[in-house]
VOPAGU-2260 file (C-alpha; in pm, 1 decimal, decimal comma):
REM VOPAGU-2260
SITE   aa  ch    i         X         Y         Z
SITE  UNK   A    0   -5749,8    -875,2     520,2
SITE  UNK   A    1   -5986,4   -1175,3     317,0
SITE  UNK   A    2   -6329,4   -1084,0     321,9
SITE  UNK   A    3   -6567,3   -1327,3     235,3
SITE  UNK   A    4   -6851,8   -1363,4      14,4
SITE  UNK   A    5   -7130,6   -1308,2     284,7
SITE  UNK   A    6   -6975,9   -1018,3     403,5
SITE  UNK   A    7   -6912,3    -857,3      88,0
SITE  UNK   A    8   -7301,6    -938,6     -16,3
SITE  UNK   A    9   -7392,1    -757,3     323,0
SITE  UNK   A   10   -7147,1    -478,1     226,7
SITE  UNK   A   11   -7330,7    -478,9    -112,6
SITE  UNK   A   12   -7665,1    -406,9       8,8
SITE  UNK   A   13   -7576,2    -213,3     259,7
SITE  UNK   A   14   -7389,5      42,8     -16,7
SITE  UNK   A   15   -7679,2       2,0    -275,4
SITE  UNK   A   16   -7929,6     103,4      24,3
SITE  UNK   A   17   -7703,8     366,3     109,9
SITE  UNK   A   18   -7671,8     480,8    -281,8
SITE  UNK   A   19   -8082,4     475,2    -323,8
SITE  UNK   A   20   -8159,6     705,7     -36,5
SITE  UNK   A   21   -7917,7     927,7    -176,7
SITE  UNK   A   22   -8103,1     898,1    -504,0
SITE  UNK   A   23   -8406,1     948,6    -331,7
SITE  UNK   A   24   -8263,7    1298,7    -149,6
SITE  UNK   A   25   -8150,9    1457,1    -479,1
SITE  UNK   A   26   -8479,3    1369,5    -656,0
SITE  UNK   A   27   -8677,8    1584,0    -376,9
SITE  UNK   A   28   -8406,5    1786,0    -381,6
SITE  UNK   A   29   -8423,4    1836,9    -769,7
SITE  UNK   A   30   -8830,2    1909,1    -759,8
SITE  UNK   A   31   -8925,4    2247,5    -734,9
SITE  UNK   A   32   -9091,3    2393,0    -443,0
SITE  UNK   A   33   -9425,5    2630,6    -478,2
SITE  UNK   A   34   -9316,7    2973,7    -421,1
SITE  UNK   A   35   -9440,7    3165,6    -105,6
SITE  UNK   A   36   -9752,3    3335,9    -199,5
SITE  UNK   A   37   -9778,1    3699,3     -80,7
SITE  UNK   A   38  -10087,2    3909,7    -102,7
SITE  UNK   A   39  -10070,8    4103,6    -406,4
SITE  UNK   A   40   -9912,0    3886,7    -641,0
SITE  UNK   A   41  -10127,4    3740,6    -926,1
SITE  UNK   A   42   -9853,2    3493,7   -1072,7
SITE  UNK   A   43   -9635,8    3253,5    -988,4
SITE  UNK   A   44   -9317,7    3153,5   -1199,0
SITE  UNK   A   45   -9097,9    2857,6   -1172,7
SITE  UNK   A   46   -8771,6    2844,5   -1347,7
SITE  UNK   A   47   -8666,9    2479,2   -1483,3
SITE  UNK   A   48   -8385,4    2366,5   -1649,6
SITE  UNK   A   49   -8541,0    2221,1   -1948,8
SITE  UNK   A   50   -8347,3    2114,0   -2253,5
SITE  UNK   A   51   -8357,1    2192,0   -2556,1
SITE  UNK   A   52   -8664,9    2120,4   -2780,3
SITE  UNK   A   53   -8526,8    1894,7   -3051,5
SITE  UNK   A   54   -8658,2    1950,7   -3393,6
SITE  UNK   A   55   -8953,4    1812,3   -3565,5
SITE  UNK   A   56   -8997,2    1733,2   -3924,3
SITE  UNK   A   57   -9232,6    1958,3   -3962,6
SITE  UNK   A   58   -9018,7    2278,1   -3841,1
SITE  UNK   A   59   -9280,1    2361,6   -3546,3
SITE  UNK   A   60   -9167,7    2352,9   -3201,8
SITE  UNK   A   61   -9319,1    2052,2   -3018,7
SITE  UNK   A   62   -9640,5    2109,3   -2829,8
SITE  UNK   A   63   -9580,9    2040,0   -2475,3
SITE  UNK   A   64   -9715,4    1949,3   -2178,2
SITE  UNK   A   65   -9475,4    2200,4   -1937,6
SITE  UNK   A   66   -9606,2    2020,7   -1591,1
SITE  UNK   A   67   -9598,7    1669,6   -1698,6
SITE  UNK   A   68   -9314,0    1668,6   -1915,7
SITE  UNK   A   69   -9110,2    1898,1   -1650,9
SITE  UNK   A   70   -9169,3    1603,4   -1411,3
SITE  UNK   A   71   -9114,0    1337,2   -1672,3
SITE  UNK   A   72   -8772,7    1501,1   -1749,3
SITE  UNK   A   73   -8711,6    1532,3   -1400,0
SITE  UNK   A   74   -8785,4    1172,8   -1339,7
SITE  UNK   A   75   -8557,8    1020,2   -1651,5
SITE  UNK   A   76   -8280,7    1242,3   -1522,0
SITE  UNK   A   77   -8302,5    1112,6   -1182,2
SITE  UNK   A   78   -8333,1     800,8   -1311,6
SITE  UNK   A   79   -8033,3     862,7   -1579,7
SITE  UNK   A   80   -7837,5    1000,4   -1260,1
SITE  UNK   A   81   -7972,3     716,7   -1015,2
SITE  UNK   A   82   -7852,1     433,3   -1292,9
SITE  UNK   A   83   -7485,6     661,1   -1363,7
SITE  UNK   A   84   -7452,4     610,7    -929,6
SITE  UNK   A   85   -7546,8     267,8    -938,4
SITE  UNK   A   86   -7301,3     195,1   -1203,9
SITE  UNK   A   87   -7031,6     396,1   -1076,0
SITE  UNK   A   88   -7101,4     268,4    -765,9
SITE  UNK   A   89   -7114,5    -126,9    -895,6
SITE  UNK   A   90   -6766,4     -42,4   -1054,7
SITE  UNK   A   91   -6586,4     104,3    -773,7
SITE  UNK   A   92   -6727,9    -182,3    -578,2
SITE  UNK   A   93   -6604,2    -436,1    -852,1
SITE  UNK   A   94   -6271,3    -271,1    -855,0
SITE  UNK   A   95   -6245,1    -269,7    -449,8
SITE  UNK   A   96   -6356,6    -598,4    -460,4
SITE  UNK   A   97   -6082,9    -651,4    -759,6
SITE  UNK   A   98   -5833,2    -488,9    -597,3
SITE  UNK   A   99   -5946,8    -710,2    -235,5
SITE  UNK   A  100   -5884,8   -1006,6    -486,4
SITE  UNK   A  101   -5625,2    -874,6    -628,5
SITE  UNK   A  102   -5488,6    -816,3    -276,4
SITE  UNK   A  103   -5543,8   -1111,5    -118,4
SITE  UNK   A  104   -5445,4   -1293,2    -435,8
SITE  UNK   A  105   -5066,5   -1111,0    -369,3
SITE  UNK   A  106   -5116,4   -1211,8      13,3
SITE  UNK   A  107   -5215,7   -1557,3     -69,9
SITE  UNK   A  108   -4869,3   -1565,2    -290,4
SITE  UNK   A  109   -4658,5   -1393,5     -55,7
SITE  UNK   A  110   -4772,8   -1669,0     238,8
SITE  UNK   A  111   -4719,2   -1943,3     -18,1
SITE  UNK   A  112   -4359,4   -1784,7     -93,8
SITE  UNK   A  113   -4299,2   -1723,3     294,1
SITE  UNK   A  114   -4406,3   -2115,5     334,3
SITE  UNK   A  115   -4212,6   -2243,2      54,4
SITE  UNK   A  116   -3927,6   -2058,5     206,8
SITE  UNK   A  117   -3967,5   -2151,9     576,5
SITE  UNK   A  118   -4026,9   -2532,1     455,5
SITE  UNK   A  119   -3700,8   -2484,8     216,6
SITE  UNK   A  120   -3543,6   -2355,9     523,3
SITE  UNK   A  121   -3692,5   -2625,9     758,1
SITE  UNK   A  122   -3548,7   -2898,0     495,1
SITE  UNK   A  123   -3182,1   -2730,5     460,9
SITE  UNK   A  124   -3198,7   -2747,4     904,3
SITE  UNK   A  125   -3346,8   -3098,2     860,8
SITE  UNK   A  126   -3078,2   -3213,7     595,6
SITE  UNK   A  127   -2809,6   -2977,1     826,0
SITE  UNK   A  128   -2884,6   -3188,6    1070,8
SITE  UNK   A  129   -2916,1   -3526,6     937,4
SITE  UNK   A  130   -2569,7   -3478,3     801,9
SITE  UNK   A  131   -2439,1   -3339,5    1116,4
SITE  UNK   A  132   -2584,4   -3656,4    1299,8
SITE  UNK   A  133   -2444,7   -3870,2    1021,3
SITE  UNK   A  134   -2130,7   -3702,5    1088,1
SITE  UNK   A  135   -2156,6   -3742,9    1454,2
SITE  UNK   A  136   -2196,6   -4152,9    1378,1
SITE  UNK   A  137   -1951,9   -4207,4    1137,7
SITE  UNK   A  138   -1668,0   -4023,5    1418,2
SITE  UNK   A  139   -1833,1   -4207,2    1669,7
SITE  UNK   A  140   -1784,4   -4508,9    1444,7
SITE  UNK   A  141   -1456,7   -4417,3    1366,6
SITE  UNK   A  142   -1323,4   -4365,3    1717,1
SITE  UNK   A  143   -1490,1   -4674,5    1857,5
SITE  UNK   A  144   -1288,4   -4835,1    1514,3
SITE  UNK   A  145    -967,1   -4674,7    1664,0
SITE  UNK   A  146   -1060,4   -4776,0    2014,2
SITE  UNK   A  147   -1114,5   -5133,2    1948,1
SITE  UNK   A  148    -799,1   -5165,1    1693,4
SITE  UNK   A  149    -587,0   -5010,4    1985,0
SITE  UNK   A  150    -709,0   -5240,1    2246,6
SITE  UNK   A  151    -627,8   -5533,5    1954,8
SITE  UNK   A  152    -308,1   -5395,4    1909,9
SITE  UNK   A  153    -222,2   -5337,0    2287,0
SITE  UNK   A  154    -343,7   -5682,1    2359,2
SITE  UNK   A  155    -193,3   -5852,0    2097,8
SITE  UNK   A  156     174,6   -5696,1    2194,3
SITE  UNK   A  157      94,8   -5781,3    2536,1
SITE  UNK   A  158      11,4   -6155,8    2410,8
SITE  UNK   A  159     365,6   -6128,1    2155,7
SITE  UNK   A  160     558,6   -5975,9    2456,9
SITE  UNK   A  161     432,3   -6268,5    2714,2
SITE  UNK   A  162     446,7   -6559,0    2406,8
SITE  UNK   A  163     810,3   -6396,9    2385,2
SITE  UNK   A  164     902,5   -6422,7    2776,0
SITE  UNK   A  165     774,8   -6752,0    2786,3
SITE  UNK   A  166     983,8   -6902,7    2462,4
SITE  UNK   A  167    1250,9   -6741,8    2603,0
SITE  UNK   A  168    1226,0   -6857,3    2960,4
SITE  UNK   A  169    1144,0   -7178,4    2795,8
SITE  UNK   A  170    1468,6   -7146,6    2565,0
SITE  UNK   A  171    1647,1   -7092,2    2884,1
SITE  UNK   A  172    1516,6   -7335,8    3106,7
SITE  UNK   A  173    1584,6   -7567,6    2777,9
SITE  UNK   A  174    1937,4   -7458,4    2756,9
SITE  UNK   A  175    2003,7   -7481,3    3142,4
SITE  UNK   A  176    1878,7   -7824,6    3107,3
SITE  UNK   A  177    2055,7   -7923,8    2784,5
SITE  UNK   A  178    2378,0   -7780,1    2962,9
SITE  UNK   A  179    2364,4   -7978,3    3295,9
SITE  UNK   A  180    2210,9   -8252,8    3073,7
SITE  UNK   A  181    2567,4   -8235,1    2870,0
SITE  UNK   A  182    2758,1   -8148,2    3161,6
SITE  UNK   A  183    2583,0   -8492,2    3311,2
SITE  UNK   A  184    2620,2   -8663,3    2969,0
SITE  UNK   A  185    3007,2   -8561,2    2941,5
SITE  UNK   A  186    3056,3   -8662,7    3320,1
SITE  UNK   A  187    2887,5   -9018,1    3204,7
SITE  UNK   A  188    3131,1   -9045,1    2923,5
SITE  UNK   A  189    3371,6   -8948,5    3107,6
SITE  UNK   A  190    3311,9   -9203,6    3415,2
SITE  UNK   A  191    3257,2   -9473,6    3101,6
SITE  UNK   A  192    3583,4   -9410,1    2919,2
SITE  UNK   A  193    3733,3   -9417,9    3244,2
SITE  UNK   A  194    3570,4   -9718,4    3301,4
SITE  UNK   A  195    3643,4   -9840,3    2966,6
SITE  UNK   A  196    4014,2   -9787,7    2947,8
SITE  UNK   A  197    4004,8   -9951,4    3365,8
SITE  UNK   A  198    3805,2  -10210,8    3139,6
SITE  UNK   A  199    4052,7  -10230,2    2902,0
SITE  UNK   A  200    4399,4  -10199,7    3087,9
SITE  UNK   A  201    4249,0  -10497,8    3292,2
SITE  UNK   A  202    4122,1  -10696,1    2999,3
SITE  UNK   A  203    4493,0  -10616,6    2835,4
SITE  UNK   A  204    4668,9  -10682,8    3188,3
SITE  UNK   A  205    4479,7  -11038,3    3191,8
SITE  UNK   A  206    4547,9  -11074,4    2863,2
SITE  UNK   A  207    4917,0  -11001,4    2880,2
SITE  UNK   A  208    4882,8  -11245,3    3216,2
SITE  UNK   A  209    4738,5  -11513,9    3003,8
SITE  UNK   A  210    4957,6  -11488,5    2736,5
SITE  UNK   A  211    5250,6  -11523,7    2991,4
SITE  UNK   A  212    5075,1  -11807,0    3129,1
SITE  UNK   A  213    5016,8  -11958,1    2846,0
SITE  UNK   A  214    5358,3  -11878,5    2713,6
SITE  UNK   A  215    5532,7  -12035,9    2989,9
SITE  UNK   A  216    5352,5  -12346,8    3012,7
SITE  UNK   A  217    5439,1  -12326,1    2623,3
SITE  UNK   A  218    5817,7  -12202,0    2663,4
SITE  UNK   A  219    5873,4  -12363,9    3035,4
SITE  UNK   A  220    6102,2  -12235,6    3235,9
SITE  UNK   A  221    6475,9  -12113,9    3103,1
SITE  UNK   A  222    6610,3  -12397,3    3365,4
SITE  UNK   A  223    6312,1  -12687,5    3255,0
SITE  UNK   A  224    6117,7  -12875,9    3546,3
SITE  UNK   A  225    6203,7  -13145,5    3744,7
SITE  UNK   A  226    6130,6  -13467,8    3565,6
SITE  UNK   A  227    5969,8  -13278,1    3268,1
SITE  UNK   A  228    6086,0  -13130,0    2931,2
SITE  UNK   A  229    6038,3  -12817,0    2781,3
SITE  UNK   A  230    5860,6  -12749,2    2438,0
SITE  UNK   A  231    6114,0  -12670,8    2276,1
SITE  UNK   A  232    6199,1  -12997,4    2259,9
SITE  UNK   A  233    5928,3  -13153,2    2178,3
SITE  UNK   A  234    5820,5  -13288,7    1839,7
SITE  UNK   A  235    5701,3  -12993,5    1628,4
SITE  UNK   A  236    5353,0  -13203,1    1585,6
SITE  UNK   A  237    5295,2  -13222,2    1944,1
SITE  UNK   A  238    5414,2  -12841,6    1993,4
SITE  UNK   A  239    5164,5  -12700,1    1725,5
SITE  UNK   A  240    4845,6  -12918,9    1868,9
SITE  UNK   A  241    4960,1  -12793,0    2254,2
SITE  UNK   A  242    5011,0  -12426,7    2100,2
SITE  UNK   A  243    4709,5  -12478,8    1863,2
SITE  UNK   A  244    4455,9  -12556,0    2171,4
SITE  UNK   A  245    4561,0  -12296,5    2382,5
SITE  UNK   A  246    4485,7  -12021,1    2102,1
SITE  UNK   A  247    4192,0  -12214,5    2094,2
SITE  UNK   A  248    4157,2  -12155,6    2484,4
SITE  UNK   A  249    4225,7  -11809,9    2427,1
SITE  UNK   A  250    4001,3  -11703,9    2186,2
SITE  UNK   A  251    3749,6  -11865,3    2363,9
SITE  UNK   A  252    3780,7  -11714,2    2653,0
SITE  UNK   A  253    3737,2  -11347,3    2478,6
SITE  UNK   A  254    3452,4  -11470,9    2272,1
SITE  UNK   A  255    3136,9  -11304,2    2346,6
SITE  UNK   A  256    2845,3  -11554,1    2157,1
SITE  UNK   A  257    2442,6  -11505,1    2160,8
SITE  UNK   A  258    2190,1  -11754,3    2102,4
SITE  UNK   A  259    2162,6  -11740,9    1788,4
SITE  UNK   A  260    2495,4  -11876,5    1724,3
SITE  UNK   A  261    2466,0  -12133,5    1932,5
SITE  UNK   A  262    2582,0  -12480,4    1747,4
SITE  UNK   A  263    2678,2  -12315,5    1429,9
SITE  UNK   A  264    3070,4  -12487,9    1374,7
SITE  UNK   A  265    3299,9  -12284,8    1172,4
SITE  UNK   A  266    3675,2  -12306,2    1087,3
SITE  UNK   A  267    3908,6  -12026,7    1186,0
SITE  UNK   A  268    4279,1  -12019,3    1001,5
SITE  UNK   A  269    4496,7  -11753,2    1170,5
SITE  UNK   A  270    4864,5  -11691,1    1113,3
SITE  UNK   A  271    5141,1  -11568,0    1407,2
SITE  UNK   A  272    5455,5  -11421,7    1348,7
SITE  UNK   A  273    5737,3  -11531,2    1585,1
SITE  UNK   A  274    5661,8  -11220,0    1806,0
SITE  UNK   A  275    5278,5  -11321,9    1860,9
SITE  UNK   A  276    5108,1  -11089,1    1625,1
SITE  UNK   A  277    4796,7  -11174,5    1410,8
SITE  UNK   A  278    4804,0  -11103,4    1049,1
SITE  UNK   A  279    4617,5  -11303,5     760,4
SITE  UNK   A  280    4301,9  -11401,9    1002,8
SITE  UNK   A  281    4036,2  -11617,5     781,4
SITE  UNK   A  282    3697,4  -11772,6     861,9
SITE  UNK   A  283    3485,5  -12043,1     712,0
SITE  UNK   A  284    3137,2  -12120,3     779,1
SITE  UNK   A  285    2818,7  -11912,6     913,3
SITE  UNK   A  286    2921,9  -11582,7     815,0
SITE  UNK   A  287    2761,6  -11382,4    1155,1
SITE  UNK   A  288    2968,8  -11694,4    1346,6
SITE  UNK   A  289    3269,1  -11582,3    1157,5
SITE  UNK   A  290    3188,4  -11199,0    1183,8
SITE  UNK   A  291    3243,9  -11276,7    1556,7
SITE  UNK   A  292    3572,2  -11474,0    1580,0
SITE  UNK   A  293    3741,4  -11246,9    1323,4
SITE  UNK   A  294    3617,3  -10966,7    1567,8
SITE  UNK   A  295    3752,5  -11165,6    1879,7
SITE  UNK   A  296    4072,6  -11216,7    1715,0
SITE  UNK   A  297    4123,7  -10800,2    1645,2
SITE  UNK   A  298    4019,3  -10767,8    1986,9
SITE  UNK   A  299    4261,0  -10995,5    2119,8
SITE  UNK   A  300    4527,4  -10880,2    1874,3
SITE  UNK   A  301    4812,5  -11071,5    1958,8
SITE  UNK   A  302    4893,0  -11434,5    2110,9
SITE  UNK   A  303    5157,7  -11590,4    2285,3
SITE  UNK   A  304    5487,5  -11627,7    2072,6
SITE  UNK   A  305    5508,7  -11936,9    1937,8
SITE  UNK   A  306    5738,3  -12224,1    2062,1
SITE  UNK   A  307    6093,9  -12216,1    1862,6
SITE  UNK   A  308    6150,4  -12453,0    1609,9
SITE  UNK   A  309    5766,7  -12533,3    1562,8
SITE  UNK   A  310    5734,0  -12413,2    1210,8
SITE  UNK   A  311    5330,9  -12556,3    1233,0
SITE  UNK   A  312    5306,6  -12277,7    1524,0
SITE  UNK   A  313    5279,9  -12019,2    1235,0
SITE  UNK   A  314    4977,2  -12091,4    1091,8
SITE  UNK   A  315    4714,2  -12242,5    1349,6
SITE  UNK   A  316    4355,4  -12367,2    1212,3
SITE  UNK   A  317    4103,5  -12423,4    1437,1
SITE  UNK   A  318    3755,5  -12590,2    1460,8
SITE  UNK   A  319    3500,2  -12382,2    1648,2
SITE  UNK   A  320    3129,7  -12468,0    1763,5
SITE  UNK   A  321    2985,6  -12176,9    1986,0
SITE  UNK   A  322    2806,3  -12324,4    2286,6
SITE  UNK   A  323    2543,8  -12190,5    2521,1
């Protein structure tokens, strides 16, 4: 328990009061009372403690004064004993109040100790739960990390999975339509090479017509006609120029010209075997012009044979100006 400096004054006084009246007691006590006089008695003796008379230098016993210095002795002795209590008692009360000190001193130490320890402890709850609560954050960090790479994950597998339905329902649509457009392209070709060869065994049945047109009107007939005369008879100048124009004919009729040939003259030398067939085909002149007869004549392949006995029938040269 801290007592403080008022208080301990109070307590102070109070004890030094106390200690004086004490004093005070034992000093009446210590004084010798006057003997009871009876009737009879002629002196009166009083017994005193007195102490030893010290030497003198002279080797007599000191006169005294027995009354006065009986009191004065009294008096130091009291006042020898009085001091003795107020010093014993001013010690005990300096070691109570050391010991208080000393006391409170261990109490005051103790309470810092108990604080230091309750605000160690307070700090190791605080940092306990700072790091819990950081703890608590980074998981809740962590699983709303997780959360958010699952939902990326799930949505982009849900995007790859629909991107993947739709290239391949797009691939298949694609196919379907590259098959019927195939199946459609293959039915086209098929309609236009059957067109083409209908095309073609036409052109070659007119062909073959006009070449037996032109063949008998070159050749006549086996038994002649009335009041005429076969070619074969002819003059072999007259045959080739007949023969000559009706290539001429012929080739024109197969010749397929654009505008811009149109007026460009070129020369065409072509030779014929005896059965028809064109070999040795030559052109002279505007060389896309040219490009174009040669290519007439390949289509054309083959002419009427040529008249017998015209050996200029063979090789036939021929002027040609395309004409829109």
């Amino acid at each position: 328990m801290k007592i403080g400096i008022g208080t301990a004054f109070v307590l102070a006084v109070i004890f030094h009061g106390a200690l004086l009246a004490v004093l005070a007691v034992n000093v009446s006590l210590d004084r010798p009372e006057r003997p009871e006089e009876k009737p009879g008695q002629i002196m009166h003796a009083t017994i005193i403690n007195v102490p030893p008379a010290k030497g003198s230098p002279t080797g007599q016993p000191p006169k005294t004064n027995t009354m006065q210095d009986t009191q004065k002795l009294a008096q130091e002795a009291a006042a020898k004993a009085r001091a003795e209590t107020e010093a014993q008692a001013r010690a005990e009360l300096a070691k109570k109040v050391a010991a208080q000190q000393k006391a409170e001193a261990e109490r005051q130490k103790a309470l810092a100790l108990k604080k230091a320890e309750e605000a160690k402890r307070q700090a190791e709850e605080e940092r306990k739960r700072i790091e819990a609560e950081k703890q608590k954050a980074e998981a809740e960090r962590k699983a709303e990390a997780e959360r958010k790479a699952a939902e990326a994950k799930a949505k982009a597998e849900a995007e790859a999975k629909a991107k993947a339905e739709a290239e391949a329902k797009a691939k298949a649509e694609a196919e379907r339509k590259a098959k019927e457009e195939a199946a459609r392209k293959a039915e086209a070709a098929r309609k236009a090479e059957a067109e083409r060869k209908a095309a073609e065994a036409a052109r070659q049945a007119a062909l073959q017509q006009q070449a037996e047109s032109l063949e008998q009107e070159l050749l006549g007939r086996a038994d002649g006609v009335a009041g005429g005369q076969g070619l074969g008879s002819g003059t072999g100048s007259d045959d080739s120029q007949v023969y000559g124009a009706k290539v001429q004919q012929l080739i024109e009729q197969n010749w397929r010209i654009d505008p811009s040939m149109n007026g460009k003259r070129v020369v065409v030398t072509v030779s014929i075997d005896n059965n028809g067939m064109i070999y040795n085909e030559r052109c002279q002149g505007d060389s896309a012009v040219c490009a174009s007869a040669i290519a007439t004549l390949n289509l054309i392949g083959m002419m009427p044979r040529p008249p017998v006995g015209c050996k200029d029938c063979n090789t036939i040269v021929i002027t040609m100006t395309p004409k829109l």
